[in-house]
C-alpha positions as CSV (number, residue, x, y, z in Angstrom):
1,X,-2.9,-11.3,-4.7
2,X,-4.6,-7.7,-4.8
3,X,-8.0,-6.7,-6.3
4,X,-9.0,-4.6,-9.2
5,X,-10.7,-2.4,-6.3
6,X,-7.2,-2.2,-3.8
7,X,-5.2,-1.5,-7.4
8,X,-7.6,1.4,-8.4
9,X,-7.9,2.6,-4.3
10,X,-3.9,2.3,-4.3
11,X,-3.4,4.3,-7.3
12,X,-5.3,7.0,-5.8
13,X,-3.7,6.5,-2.5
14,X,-0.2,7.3,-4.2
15,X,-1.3,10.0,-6.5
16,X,-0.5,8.0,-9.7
17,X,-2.4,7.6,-13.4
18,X,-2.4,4.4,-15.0
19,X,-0.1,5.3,-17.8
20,X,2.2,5.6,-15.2
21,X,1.6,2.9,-13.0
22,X,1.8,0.9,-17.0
23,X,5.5,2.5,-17.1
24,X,6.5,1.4,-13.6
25,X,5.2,-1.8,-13.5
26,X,6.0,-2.6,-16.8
27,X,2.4,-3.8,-17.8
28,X,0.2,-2.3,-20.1
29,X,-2.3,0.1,-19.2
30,X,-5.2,-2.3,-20.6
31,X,-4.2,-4.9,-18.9
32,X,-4.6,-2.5,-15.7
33,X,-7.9,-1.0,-16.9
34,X,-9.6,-4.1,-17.4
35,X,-8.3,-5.1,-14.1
36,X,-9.3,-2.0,-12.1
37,X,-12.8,-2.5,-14.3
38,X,-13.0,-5.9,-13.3
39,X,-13.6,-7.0,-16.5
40,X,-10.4,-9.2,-17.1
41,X,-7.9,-10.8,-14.8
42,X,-4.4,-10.0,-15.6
43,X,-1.3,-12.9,-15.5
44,X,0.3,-13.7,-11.8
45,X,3.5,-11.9,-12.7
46,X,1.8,-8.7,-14.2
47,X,-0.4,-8.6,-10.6
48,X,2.8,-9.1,-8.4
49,X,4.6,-6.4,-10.6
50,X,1.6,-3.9,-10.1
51,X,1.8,-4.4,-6.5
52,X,5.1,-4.3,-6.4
53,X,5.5,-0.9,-8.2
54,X,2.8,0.3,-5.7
55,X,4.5,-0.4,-3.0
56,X,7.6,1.1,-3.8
57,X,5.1,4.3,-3.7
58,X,4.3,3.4,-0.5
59,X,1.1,1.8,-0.7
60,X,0.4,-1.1,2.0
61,X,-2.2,-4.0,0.7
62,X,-4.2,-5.2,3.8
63,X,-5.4,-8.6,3.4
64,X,-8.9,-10.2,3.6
65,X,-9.2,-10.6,7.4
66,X,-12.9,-11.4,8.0
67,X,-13.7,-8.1,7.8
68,X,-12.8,-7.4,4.4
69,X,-9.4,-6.4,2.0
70,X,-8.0,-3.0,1.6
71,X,-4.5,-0.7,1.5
72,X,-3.3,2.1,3.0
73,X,-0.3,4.4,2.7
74,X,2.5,3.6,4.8
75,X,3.8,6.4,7.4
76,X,5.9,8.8,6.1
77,X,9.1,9.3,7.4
78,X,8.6,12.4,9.6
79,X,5.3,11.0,10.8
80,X,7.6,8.0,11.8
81,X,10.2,10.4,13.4
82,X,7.0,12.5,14.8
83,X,5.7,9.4,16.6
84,X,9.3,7.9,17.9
85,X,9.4,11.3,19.4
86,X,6.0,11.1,20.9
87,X,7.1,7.6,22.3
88,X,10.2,8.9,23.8
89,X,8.2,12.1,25.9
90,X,8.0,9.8,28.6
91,X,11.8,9.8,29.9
92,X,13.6,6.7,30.8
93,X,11.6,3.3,30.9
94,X,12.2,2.0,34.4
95,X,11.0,-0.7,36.5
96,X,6.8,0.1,37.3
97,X,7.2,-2.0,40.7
98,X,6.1,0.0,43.9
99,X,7.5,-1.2,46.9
């Protein structure tokens, strides 16, 4: 399950409005004000379809972990490309062993 808080963080992770998260998701954009407002909690299947359309936009839900809940955007793909290039600089992995 995801939080009003990660849902509202998310959408501005992403770059999206509520009416279009509503239109993605398929759940109506009350039922996602009141949740990002805290004042309501919406159905298990509208949460999972929230998260799941925010997701697709590449947001990442971190869960609570004794330190606390949150999301983050998932790497792009040329920041993935940018770092399997970085972890390639080093030439050919061989065996460490001096002898």
């Amino acid at each position: 399950m995801i939080t009003g808080s990660q849902c509202r963080a998310a959408r501005a992770l992403v770059g999206i409005s509520r009416p279009m998260l509503s239109r993605r998701s398929g759940v109506d954009v009350r039922v996602i004000e009141h949740f990002e407002d805290i004042t309501a909690r919406p159905a298990i299947y509208e949460m999972e379809e929230i998260r799941n359309a925010l997701e697709e936009l590449g947001a990442v839900f971190i869960p609570e972990n004794g330190s606390g809940y949150g999301v983050r955007l998932k790497f792009s793909n040329a920041d993935a490309a940018r770092i399997a290039r970085i972890e390639c600089e080093g030439g050919i992995v061989a065996n460490d062993r001096i002898p």
